[in-house]
Wavefront OBJ file of the C-alpha trace (Angstrom):
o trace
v 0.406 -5.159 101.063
v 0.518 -8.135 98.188
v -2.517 -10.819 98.211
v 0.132 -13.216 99.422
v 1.368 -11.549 102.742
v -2.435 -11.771 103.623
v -2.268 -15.294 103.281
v -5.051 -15.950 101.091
v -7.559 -12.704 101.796
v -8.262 -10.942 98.347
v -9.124 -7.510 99.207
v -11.724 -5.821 97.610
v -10.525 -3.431 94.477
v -9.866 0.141 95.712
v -13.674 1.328 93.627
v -15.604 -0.815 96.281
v -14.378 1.275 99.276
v -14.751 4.514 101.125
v -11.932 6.075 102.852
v -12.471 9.314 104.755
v -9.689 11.745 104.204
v -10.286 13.668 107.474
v -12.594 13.863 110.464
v -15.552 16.264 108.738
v -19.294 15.300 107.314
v -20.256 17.553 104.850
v -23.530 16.645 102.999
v -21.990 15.187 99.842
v -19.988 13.380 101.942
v -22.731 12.372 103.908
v -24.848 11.266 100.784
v -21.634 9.499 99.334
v -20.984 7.498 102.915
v -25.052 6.668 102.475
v -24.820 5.084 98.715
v -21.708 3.151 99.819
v -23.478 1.794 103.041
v -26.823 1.018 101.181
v -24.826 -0.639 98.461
v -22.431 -2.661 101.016
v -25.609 -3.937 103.028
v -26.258 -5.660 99.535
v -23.179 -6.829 99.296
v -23.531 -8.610 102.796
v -27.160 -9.678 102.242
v -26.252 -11.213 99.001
v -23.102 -13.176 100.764
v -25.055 -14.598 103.291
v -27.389 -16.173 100.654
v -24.341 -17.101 98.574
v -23.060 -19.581 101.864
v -26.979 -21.163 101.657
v -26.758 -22.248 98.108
v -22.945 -23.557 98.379
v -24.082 -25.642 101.527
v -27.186 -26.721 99.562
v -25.221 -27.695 96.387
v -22.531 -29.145 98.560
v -25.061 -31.742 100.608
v -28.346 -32.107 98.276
v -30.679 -33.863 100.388
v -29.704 -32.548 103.542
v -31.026 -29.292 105.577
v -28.849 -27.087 107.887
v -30.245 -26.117 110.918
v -30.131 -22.183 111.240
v -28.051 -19.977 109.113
v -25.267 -21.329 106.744
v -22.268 -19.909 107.484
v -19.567 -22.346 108.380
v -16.872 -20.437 106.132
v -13.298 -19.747 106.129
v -13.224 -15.855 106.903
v -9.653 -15.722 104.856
v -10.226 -18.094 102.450
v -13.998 -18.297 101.721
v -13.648 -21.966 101.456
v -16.670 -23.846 103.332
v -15.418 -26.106 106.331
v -15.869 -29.879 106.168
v -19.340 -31.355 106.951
v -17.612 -33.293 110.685
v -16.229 -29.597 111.372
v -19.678 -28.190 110.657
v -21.683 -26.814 113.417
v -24.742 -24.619 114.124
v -23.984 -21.894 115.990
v -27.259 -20.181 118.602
v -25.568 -16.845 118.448
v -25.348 -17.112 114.413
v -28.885 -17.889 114.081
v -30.321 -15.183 117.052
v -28.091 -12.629 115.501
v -28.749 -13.877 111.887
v -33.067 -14.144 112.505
v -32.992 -10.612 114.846
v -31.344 -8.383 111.827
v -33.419 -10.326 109.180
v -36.711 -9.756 110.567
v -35.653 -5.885 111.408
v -34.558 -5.698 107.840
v -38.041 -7.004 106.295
v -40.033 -5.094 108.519
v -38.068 -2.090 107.447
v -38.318 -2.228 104.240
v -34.382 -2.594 103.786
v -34.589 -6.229 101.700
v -35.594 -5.615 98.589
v -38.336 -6.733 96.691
v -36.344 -7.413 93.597
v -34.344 -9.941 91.717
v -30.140 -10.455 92.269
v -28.052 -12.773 91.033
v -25.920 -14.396 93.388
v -22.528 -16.364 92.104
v -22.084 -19.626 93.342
v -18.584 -20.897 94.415
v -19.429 -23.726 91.911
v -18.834 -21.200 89.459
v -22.578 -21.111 88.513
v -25.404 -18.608 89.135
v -28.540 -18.135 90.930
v -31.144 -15.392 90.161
v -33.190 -14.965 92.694
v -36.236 -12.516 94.719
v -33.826 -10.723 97.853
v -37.166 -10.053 99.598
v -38.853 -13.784 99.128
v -35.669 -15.560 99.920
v -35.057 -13.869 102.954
v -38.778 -14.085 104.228
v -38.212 -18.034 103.316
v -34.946 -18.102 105.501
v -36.364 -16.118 108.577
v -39.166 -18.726 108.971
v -36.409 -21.585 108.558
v -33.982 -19.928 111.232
v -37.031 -19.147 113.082
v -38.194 -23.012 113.393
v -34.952 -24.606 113.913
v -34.527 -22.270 117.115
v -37.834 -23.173 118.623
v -37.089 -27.108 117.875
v -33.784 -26.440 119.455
v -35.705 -24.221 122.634
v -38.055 -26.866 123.083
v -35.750 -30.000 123.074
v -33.780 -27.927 125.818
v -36.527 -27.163 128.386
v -36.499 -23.921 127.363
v -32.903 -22.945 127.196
v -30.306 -22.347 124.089
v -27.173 -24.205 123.441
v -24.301 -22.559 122.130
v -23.816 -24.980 119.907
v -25.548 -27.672 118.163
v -25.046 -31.083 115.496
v -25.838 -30.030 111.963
v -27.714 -33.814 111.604
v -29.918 -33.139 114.797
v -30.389 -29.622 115.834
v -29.520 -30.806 119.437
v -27.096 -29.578 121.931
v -22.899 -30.754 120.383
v -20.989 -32.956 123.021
v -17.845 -30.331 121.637
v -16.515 -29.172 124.851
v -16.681 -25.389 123.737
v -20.671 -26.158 124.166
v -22.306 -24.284 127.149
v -26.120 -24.258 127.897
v -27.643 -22.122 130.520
v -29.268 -23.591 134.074
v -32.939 -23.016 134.539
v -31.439 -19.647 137.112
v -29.262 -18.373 134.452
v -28.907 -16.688 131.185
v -26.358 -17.111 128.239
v -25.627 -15.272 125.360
v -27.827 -17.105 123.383
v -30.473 -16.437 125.169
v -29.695 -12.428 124.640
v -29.321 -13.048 120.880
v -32.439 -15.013 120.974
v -34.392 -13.086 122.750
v -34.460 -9.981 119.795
v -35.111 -12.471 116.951
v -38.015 -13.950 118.780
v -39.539 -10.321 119.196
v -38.116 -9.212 115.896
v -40.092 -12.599 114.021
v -43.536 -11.753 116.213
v -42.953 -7.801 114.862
v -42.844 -9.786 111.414
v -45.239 -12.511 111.415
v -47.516 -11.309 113.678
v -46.773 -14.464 115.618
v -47.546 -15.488 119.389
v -45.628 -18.329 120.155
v -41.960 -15.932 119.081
v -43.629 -13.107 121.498
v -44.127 -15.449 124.044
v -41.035 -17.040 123.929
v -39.589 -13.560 123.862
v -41.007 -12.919 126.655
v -39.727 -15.742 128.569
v -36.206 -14.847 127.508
v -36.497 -10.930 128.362
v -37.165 -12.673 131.608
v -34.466 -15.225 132.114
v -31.994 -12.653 130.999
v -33.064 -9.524 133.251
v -32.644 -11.896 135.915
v -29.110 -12.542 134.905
v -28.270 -9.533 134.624
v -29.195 -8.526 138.351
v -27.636 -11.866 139.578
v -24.649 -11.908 137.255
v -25.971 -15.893 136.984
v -24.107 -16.559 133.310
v -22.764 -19.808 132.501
v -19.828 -18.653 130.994
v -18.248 -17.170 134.229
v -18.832 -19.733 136.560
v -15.584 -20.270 136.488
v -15.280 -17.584 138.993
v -18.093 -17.205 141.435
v -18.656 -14.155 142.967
v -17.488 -11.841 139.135
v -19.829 -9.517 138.089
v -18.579 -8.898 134.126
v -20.630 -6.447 131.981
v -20.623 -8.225 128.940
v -23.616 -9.854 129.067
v -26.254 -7.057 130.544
v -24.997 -4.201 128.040
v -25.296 -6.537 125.046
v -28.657 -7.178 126.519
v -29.412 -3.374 126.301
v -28.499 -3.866 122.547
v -31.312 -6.127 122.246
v -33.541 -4.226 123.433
v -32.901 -1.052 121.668
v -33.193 -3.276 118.378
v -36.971 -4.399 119.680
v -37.504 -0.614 120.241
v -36.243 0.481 117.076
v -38.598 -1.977 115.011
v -41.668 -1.081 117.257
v -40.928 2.282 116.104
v -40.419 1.695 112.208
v -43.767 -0.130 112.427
v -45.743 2.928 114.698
v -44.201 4.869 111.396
v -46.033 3.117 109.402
v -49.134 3.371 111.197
v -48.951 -0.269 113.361
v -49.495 0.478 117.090
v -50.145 -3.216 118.487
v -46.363 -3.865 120.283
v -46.260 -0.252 121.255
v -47.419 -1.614 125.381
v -44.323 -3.716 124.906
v -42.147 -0.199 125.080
v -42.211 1.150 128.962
v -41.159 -2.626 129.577
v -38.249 -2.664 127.517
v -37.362 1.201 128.246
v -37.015 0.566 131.978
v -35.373 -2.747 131.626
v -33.009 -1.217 129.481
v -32.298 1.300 132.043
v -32.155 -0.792 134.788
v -28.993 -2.829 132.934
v -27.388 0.635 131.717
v -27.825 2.078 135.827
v -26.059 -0.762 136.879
v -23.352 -1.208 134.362
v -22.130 2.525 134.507
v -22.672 2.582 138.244
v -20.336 -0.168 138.715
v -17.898 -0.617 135.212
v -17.075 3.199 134.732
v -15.205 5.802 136.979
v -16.426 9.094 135.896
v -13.264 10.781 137.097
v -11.032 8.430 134.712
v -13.470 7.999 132.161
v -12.068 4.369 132.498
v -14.546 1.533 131.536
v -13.660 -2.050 132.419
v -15.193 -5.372 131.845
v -15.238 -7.481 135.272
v -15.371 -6.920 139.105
v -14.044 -8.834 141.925
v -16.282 -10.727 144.470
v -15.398 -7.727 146.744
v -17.420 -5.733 144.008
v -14.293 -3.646 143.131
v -12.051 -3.766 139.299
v -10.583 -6.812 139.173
v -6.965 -7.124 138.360
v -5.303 -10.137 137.122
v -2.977 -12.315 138.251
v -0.233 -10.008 136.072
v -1.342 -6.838 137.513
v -3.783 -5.712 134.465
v -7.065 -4.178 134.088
v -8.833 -5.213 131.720
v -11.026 -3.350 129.077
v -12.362 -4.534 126.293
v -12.491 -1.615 123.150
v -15.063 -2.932 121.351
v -17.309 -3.818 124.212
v -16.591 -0.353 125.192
v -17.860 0.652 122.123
v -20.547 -1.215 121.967
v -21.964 0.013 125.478
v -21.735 3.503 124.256
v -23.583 2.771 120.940
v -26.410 1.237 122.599
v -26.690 3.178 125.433
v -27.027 6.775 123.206
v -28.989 4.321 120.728
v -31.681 3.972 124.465
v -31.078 7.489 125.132
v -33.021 8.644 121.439
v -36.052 7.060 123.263
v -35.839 8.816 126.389
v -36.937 12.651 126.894
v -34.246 15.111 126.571
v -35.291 16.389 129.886
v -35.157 12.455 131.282
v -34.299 12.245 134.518
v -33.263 9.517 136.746
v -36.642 8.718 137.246
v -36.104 6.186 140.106
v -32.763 5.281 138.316
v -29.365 6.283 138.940
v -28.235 8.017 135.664
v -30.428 10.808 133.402
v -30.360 10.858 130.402
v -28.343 14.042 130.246
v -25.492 11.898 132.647
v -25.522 8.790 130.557
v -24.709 10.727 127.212
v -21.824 12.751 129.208
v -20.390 9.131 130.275
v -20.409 7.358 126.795
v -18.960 10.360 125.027
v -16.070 10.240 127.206
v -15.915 5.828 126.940
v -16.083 6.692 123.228
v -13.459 8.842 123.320
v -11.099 6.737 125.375
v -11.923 3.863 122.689
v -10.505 6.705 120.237
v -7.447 7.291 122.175
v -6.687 4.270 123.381
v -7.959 0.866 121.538
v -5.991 0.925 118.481
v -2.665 -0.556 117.842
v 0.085 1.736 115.894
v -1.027 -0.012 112.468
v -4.777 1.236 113.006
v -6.612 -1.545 114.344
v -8.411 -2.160 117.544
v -7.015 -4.523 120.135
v -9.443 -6.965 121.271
v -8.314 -6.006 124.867
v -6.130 -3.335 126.402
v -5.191 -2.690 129.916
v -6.282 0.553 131.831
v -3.049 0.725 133.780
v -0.883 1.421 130.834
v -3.435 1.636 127.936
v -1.382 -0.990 126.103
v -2.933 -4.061 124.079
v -2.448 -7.565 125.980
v -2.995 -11.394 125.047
v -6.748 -12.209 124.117
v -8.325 -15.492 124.693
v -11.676 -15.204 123.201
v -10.742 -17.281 120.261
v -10.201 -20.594 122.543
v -7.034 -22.499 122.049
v -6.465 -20.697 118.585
v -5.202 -17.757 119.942
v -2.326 -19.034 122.030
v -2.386 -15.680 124.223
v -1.516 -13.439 121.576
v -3.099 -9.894 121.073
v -5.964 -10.049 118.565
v -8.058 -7.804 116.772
v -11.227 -8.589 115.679
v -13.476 -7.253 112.544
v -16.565 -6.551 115.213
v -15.378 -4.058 117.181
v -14.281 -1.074 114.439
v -18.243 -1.872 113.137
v -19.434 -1.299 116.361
v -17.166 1.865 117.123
v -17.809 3.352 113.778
v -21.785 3.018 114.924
v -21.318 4.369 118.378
v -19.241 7.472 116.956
v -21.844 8.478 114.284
v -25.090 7.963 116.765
v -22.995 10.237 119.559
v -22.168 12.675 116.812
v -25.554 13.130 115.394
v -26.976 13.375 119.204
v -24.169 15.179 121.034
v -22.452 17.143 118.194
v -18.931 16.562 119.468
v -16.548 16.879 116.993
v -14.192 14.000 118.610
v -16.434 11.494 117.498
v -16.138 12.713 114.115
v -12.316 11.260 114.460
v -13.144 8.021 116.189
v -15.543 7.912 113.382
v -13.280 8.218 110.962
v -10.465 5.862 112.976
v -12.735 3.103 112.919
v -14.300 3.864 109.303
v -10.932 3.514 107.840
v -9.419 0.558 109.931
v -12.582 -1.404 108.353
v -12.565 -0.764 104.702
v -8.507 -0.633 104.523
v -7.972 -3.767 106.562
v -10.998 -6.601 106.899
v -12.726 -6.849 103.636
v -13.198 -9.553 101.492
v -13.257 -10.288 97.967
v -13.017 -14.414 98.953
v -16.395 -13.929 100.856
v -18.205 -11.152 99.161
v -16.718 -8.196 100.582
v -17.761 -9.639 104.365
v -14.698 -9.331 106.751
v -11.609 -11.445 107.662
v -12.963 -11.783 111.586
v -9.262 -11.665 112.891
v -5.862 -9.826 112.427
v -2.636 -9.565 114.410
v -2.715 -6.121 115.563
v 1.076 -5.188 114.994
v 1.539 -7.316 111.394
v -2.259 -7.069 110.185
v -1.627 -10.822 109.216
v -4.970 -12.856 108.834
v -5.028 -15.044 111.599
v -7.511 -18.481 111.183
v -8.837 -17.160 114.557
v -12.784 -17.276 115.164
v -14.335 -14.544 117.971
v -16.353 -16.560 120.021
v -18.512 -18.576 117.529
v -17.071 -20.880 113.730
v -19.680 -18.958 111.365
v -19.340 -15.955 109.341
v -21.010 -13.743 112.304
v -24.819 -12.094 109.948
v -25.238 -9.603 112.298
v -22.203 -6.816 114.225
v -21.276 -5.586 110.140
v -24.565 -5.455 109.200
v -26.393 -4.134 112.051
v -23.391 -1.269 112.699
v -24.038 -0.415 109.528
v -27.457 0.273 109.420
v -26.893 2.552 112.470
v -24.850 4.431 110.418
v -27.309 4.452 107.854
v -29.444 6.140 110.852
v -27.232 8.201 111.393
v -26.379 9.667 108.594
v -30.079 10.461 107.363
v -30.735 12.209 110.560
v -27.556 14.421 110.157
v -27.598 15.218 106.431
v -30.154 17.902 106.517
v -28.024 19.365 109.180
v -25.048 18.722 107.295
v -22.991 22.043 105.461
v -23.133 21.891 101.296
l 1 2 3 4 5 6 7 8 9 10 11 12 13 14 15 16 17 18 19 20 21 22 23 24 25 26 27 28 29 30 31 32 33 34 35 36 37 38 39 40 41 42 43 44 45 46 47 48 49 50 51 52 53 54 55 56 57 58 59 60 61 62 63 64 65 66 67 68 69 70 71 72 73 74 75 76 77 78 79 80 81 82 83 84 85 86 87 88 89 90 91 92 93 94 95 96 97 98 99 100 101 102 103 104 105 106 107 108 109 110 111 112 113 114 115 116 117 118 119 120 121 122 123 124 125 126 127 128 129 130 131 132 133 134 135 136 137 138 139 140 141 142 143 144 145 146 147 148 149 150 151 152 153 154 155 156 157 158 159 160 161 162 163 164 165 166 167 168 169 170 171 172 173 174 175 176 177 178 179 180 181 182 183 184 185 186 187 188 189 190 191 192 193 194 195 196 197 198 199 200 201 202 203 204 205 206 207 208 209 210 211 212 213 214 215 216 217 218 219 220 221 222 223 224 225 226 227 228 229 230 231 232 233 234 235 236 237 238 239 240 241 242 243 244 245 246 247 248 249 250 251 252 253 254 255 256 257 258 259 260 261 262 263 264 265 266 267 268 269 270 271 272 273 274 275 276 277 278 279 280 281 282 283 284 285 286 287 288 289 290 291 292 293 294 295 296 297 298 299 300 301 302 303 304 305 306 307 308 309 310 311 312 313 314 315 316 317 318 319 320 321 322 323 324 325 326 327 328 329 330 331 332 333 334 335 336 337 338 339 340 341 342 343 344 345 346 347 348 349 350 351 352 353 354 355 356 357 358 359 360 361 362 363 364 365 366 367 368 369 370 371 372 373 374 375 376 377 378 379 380 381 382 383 384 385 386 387 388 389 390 391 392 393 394 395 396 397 398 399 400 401 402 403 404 405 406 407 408 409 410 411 412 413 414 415 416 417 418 419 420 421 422 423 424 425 426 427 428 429 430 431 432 433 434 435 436 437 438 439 440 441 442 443 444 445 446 447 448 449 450 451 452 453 454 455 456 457 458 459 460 461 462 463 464 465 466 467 468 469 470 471 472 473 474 475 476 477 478 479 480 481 482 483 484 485 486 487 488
């Protein structure tokens, strides 16, 4: 397919990407799929700083208010400054993978030079620049908690750093919890792990609260809409969050830090608690079917045309992070005053996994955005708003997250049918979704039968910092853990 049928995407020269020829690790396949991985989270690292010096040369004088990323995902062409907003999701998921990045070790301390769309260049220290924009990301989201009363707007004016009169704008009620609160909630953790700082942990606190409490009431204020839904969105992203805290408390016991290891059985059993009632009430362990809301009856809501609705990627994402939780748990775990052992969550995500596998990708190799159980079949999305005029979608996030949840299940489980969703997902990135206009990031949206480049944002206007790069670091995981284990 020519640069011009993909209306404007340049993608990335064939040297740049890793294609896996057939479902099998071996170990220099393993250390190839590591050097590309390491090298791409460069790539993405160096992009996002690439957007800050554009918007900086573009509006000398002026400051943005969280992370810059108000970009074009086909073209790579910055929006105009009245289209501009600051996204809470951009800068909780940009400040969260940051901070677990520094304190990792994974930014590093050495010089890169970044080209500038102006045609320029800018030489820079990876490490001190992103240390610089964590503590900027990290102040404009307290201003923004603060001016709220201690809740996060979806969406906020670039001039003010206050809550947008666009109508798309949400903010939670003092009873409820919003996404931005769930993305918020890691960074603030992530930014005490990395600064040693009180106010973040106390504010993360405060959030772990607001949105455990969500999650038992299902109080979210993007479903009110329909009172009495229970959708699992919200709680198993939440269990994302936390795994992320617990995977940083554990890089810094590593190297030799104990202070936030009492924040652990906290986080553990919260975790649990979301994971208990998600599977207990989203999955049918006879089926292996996994679906994304509940009537007020408390039974799998079908629509008005007869569907049931599951979302692949969410899907994915559930089983990622709940295997992800299940590395901190005993292998002997039981319920331990919950509902599902360790042993019974693993069995349940494998087979979600595998239905993902089966059963989320279009015939041109993409995943669908949505599907319906009843006859496994991709339907209309409307998560991109207006934009999306009730036409099947399929998003960049959701192969990241499956290729994630396939390689964490593989190296835990050893079942060789993650090894193809692996691969499914592995190669629907890399030969569909990057880049070359935007670093090598990812076009957010295609049509799943044409793979045209649809100007279609998921959820939220910015270049997303966070579902590539974090997916890919679990990889990263991964793949060190298995390639001692790995055949020459």
């Amino acid at each position: 397919m020519g640069t011009e049928s993909r209306r404007g995407r340049m993608p990335l020269p064939e040297d740049k990407l890793y294609i896996l020829a057939e479902p099998k690790l071996t170990r220099r396949t393993c250390e190839e799929l590591l050097a590309f991985n390491r090298e791409y989270q460069l790539r993405n690292l160096s992009a996002f700083l690439r957007f800050r010096y554009d918007w900086q040369e573009a509006y000398p004088g002026k400051t943005f208010p969280g992370v810059c990323a108000e970009v074009n995902s086909i073209t790579g062409e910055m929006r105009p400054l009245e289209e501009q907003h600051a996204w809470t999701w951009g800068e909780g998921r940009g400040l969260g993978i940051w901070a677990a990045f520094l304190i990792k070790g994974r930014v590093a301390d050495e010089d890169r030079t970044i080209p500038l769309a102006s045609g320029q260049t800018r030489t820079v220290n990876m490490k001190a620049e992103y240390d610089a924009y964590c503590d900027h990301v990290y102040e404009s989201l307290v201003d923004r908690y603060d001016a709220c009363g201690g809740s996060l707007p979806f969406m906020v004016d670039v001039d003010t750093n206050r809550p947008s009169d666009d109508p798309r704008n949400y903010i939670a009620a003092p009873h409820q919890a919003s996404a931005s609160d769930v993305f918020s909630l890691t960074a603030m953790y992530q930014y005490a792990m990395l600064r040693g700082d009180e106010r973040a942990l106390e504010i993360g606190r405060a959030l772990l609260k607001k949105c455990t409490d969500a999650a038992r009431t299902g109080n979210y204020p993007q479903h009110e809409d329909k009172p009495g839904h229970r959708f699992q969105g919200s709680p198993m992203v939440t269990v994302g969050a936390l795994v992320d805290i617990l995977k940083s408390i554990a890089c810094l016991e590593a190297q030799g830090r104990t202070e936030y290891r009492p924040l652990k059985p906290t986080l553990i059993d919260s975790a649990r608690e979301m994971i208990d009632d998600v599977l207990s009430n989203h999955y049918d362990p006879e089926t292996h079917d996994f679906w994304e809301e509940n009537g007020p009856d408390g039974r799998p809501w079908i629509n008005e045309k007869g569907q049931q609705i599951c979302d692949p990627g969410h899907t994915a994402e559930a089983c990622g992070f709940f295997a992800e939780l299940c590395a901190f748990l005993p292998e002997d775990a039981d319920g331990s005053g919950r509902r599902w052992s360790r042993r019974a969550i693993l069995g349940a995500v494998r087979e979600m996994n595998h239905l993902v596998t089966e059963h989320g990708f279009s015939e041109r190799g993409v995943m669908f955005k949505n599907i319906d159980l009843r006859t496994k079949q991709g339907v209309p999305d409307t998560s991109g708003g207006g934009a999306a005029a009730g036409r099947p979608t399929a998003p960049w996030w959701n192969v990241r997250e499956h290729c994630a949840s396939s390689l964490k299940l593989y190296e835990l489980t050893g079942d060789e049918r993650c090894l193809k969703g692996y691969r499914k997902s592995q190669n629907a990135t890399y030969l569909h979704y990057p880049n070359a206009n935007t670093g090598g990031l990812m076009v957010q949206t295609l049509d799943p039968y044409t793979l045209e480049a649809l100007d279609i944002q998921p959820a939220t206007g910015n270049l997303d910092p966070m579902h590539s790069a974090r997916a890919r670091e679990r990889e990263i995981e991964a793949l060190e853990l298995l390639l001692p284990r790995l055949p020459e």
